[in-house]
C-alpha positions as CSV (number, residue, x, y, z in Angstrom):
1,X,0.0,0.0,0.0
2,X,1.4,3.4,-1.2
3,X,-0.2,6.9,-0.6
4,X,-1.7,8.4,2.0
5,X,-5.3,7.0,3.7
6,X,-7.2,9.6,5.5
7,X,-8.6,8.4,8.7
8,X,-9.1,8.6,11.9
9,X,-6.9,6.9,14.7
10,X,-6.1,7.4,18.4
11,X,-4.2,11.1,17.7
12,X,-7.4,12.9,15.9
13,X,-7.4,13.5,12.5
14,X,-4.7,12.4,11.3
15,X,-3.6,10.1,8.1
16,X,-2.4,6.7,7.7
17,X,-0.2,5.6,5.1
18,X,2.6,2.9,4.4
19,X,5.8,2.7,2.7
20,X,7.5,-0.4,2.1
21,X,11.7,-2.1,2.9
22,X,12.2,-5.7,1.6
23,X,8.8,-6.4,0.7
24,X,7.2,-5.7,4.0
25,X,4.7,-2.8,4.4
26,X,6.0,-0.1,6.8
27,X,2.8,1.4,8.4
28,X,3.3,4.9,9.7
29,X,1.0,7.8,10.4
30,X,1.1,11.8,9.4
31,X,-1.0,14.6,11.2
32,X,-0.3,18.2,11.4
33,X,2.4,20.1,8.8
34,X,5.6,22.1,9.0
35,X,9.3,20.8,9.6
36,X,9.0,16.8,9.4
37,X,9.6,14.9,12.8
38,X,10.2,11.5,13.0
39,X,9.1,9.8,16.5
40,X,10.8,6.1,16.7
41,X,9.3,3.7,19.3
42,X,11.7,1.0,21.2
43,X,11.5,-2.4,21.8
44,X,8.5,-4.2,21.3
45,X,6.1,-1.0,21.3
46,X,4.4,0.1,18.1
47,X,3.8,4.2,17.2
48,X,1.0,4.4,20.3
49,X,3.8,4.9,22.7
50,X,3.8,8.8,21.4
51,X,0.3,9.8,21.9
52,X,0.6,11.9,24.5
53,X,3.3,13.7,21.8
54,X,1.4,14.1,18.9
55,X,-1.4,16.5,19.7
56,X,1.2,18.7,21.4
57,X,3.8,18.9,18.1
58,X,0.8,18.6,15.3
59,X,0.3,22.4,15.2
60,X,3.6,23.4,14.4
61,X,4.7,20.5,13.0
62,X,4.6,17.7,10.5
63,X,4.6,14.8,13.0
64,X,5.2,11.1,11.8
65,X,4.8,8.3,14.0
66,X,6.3,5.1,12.9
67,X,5.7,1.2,13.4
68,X,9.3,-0.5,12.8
69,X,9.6,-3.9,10.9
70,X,8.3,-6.5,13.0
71,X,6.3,-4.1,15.1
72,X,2.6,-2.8,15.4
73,X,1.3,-2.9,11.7
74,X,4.3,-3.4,10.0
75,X,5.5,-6.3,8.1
76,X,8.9,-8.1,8.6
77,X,11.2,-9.2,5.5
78,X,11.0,-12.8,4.9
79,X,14.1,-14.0,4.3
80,X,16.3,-11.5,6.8
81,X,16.0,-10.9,10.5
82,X,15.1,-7.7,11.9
83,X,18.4,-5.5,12.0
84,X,19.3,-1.8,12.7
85,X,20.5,-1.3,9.4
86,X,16.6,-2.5,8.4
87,X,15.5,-0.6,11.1
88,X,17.1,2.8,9.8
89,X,16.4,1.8,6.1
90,X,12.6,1.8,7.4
91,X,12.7,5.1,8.4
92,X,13.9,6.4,5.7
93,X,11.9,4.6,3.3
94,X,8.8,6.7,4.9
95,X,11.0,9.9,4.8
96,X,11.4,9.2,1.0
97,X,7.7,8.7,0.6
98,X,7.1,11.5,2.6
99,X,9.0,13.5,0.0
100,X,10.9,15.6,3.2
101,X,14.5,16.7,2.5
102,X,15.6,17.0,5.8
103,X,14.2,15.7,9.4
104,X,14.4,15.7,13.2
105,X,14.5,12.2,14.6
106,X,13.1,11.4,18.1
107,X,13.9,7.5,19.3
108,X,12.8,5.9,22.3
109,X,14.8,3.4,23.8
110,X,15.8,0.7,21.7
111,X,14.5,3.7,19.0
112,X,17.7,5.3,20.1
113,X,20.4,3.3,18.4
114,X,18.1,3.2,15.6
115,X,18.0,6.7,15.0
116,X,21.6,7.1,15.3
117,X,22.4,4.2,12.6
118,X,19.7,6.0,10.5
119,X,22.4,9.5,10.7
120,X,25.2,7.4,9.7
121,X,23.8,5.8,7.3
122,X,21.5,9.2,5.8
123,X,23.8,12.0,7.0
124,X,22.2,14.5,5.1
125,X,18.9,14.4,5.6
126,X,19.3,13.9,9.5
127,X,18.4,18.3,10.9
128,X,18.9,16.8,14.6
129,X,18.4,13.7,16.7
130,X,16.4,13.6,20.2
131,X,16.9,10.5,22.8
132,X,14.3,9.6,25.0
133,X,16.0,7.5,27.8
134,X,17.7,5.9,25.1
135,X,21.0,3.3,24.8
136,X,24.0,5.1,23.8
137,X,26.1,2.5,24.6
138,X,26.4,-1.1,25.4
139,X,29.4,-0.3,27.8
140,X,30.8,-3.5,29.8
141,X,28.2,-5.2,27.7
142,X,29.9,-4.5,24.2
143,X,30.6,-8.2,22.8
144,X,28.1,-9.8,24.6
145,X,25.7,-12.0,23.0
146,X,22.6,-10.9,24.6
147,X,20.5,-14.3,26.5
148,X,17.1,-14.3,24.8
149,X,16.3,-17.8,25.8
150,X,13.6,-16.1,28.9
151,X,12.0,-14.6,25.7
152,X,10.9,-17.9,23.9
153,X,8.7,-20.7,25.0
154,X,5.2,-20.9,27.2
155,X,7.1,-18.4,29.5
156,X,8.2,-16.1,27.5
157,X,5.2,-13.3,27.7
158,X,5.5,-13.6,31.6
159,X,8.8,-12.9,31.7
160,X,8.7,-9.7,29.2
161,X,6.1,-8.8,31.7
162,X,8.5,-8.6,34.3
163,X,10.8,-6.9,32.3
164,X,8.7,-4.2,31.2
165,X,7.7,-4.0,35.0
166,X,11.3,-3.0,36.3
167,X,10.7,0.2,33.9
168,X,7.7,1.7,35.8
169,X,8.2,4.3,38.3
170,X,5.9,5.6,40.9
171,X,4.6,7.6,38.0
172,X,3.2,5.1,35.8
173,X,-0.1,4.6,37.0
174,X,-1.9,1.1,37.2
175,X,-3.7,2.3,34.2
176,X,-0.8,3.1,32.1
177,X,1.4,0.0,33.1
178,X,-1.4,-2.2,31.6
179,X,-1.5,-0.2,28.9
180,X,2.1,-0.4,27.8
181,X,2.3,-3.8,29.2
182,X,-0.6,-4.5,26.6
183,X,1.3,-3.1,23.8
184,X,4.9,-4.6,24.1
185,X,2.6,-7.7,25.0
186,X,1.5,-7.9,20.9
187,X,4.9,-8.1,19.7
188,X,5.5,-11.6,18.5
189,X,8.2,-13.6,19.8
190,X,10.5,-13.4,16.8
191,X,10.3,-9.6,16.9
192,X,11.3,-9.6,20.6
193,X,14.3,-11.9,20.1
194,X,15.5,-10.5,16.8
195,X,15.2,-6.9,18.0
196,X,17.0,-7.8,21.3
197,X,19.9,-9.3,19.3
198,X,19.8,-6.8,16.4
199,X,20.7,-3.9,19.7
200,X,23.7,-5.8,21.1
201,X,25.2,-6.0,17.3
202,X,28.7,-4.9,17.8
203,X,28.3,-3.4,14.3
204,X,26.1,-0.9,15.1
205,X,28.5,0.4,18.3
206,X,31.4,2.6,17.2
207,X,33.4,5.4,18.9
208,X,32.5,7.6,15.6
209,X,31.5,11.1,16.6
210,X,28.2,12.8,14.8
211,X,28.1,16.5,14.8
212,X,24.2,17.7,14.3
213,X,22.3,19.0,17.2
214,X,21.0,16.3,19.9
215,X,19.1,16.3,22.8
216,X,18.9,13.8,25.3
217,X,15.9,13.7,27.6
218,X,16.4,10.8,30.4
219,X,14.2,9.5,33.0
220,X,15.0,10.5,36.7
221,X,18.7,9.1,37.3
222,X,18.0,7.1,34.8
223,X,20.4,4.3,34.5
224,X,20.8,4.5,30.9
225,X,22.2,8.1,30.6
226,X,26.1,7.5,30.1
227,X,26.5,11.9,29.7
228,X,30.3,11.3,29.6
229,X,29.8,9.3,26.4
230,X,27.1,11.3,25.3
231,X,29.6,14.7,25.4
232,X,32.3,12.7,23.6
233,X,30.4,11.3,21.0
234,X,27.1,14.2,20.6
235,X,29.3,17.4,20.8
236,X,26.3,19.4,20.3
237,X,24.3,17.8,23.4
238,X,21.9,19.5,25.5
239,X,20.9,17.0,28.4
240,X,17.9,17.0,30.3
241,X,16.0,14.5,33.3
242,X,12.3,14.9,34.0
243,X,12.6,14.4,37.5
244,X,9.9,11.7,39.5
245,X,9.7,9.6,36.3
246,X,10.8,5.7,34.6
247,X,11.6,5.1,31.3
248,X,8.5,5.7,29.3
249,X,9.0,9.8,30.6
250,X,6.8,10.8,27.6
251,X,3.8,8.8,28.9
252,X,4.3,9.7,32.4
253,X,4.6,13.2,32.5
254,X,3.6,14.6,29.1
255,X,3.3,18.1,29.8
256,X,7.3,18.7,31.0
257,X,8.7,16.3,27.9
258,X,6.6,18.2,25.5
259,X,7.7,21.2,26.6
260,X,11.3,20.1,26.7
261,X,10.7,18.7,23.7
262,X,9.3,21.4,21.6
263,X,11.7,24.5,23.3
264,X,14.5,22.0,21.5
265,X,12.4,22.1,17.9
266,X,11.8,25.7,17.8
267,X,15.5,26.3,18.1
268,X,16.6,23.7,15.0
C-alpha cells in the first residue's frame, strides 16, 4: 500500500499511510504540517507509545509516527532478521515517501540506536536527533551476546512482563502499566528476540563522533544516561531528566517532555 489513507486513529485527524523495505509494508502515520519529525518507538512498542506527543507537536509541526519492521502494523522481510540497518532503512523509506529533505528524529529506547544508525547511514537528511532514555552505549556489555532464551517458549510473555515492569516508576499509574504492558505484549516472539539481538550487534557500536544537534531527555537518574559518552560522541548535546519519572517519561509526565521537547524544535 502506497499513498496516504485519510482516517481517523487514536491522535485525531490524522492520516495513515505505508511505505515499504524488503517487501514488508512499513505502516506509519502523518498529522499536522511544518518541519517533518520522526518519532521512533523502542523495543517491542508500536507508534501508540507517542500519543501523548502528537497533539502537542501537530500544530507546528509535521509529525510522523512510525511502526518498525516486525512491530505494530508493520511487516517483517521474509528472508532477513530484523536488524538496525533495516530498522534505519525503514525510516527512511517513509521519509522518502514522505518526499521531506531534511528531518528531526526522536527514538525511544531501543529507538535510540536506531536513530543514530539512521544519521550514519543518511547523514544529510538527518536536521537533529532527540533521545528519549535511550541506549547510547552497550558499555561492559559490548561483545556480549545478549541471552534471549527467557523470551521464547510458554514463559516467554510472563517474563517480558517482568521486564517491562522494572521500567515503571511511581509515575506510571496502574492504568498506564497495563496499557504499555498491553502493547509490548502484541509483539510476536521473533520480533522480541531479533530486535533484542539486532541492539547488542557490535556493528552498530562505534566510537565515531556525529556532529548535528542532539538532545537527550532521560528519566530521573536514569540508568541509561552515560553523559560522559554522550559529550564525547554528541558534541552538540543538550541533556535534560524529568525528575519523579521511569523510562516511558513521555507517557508519564507529558506536559514537562513536551515542553522540553518542543523548546529543543523551535531552536533547530
Amino acid at each position: 500500500m502506497r499513498g496516504i489513507i485519510p482516517t481517523m486513529l487514536l491522535f485525531g485527524a490524522a492520516s495513515l499511510a505505508a511505505a515499504s523495505i524488503d517487501g514488508a509494508a512499513v505502516h506509519y502515520t502523518v498529522a499536522g504540517s511544518g518541519p517533518t519529525v520522526i518519532l521512533v518507538h523502542g523495543w517491542t512498542c508500536d507508534e501508540s507509545s507517542w500519543s501523548e506527543q502528537v497533539p502537542a507537536l501537530a500544530p507546528r509541526y509535521r509529525v510522523v509516527t512510525i511502526d518498525l519492521p516486525g512491530h505494530g502494523q508493520s511487516g517483517s522481510p521474509q528472508h532477513q532478521k530484523l536488524s538496525m540497518d533495516l530498522f534505519a532503512r525503514a525510516v527512511e523509506s517513509v521519509r522518502a515517501e514522505l518526499g521531506a529533505d531534511r528531518v528531526t528524529l526522536v527514538g525511544h529506547s531501543m529507538g535510540t540506536p536506531v536513530i543514530v544508525q539512521y544519521a550514519r547511514l543518511f547523514p544529510p537528511r538527518v536536521a537533529a536527533l532527540v533521545f528519549v532514555d535511550g541506549v547510547v552505549t552497550l558499555g561492559a556489555r559490548a561483545g556480549r551476546t545478549p541471552d534471549t532464551s527467557s523470551m521464547k517458549g510458554p514463559q516467554a510473555l510472563k517474563n517480558r512482563e517482568a521486564n517491562t515492569r522494572s521500567m515503571f516508576s511511581a509515575a506510571t499509574t496502574p492504568e498506564l502499566q497495563a496499557r504499555i504492558i498491553k502493547m509490548m505484549q502484541q509483539a510476536p516472539e521473533s520480533t522480541a528476540v531479533q530486535a533484542m539481538e539486532a541492539m547488542y550487534d557490535p556493528a552498530i557500536w562505534k566510537d565515531d563522533v556525529l556532529t548535528m544537534p542532539v538532545l537527550a531527555i532521560y528519566a530521573d537518574h536514569s540508568r541509561l544516561a552515560d553523559r560522559t559518552y554522550m559529550k564525547q560522541h554528541f558534541p552538540r548535546l543538550e541533556y535534560t531528566e524529568i525528575p519523579g519519572t521511569g523510562h516511558f517519561l513521555m507517557l508519564e509526565k507529558p506536559a514537562e517532555f513536551n515542553r522540553v521537547l518542543l523548546t529543543f524544535l523551535d531552536r533547530h
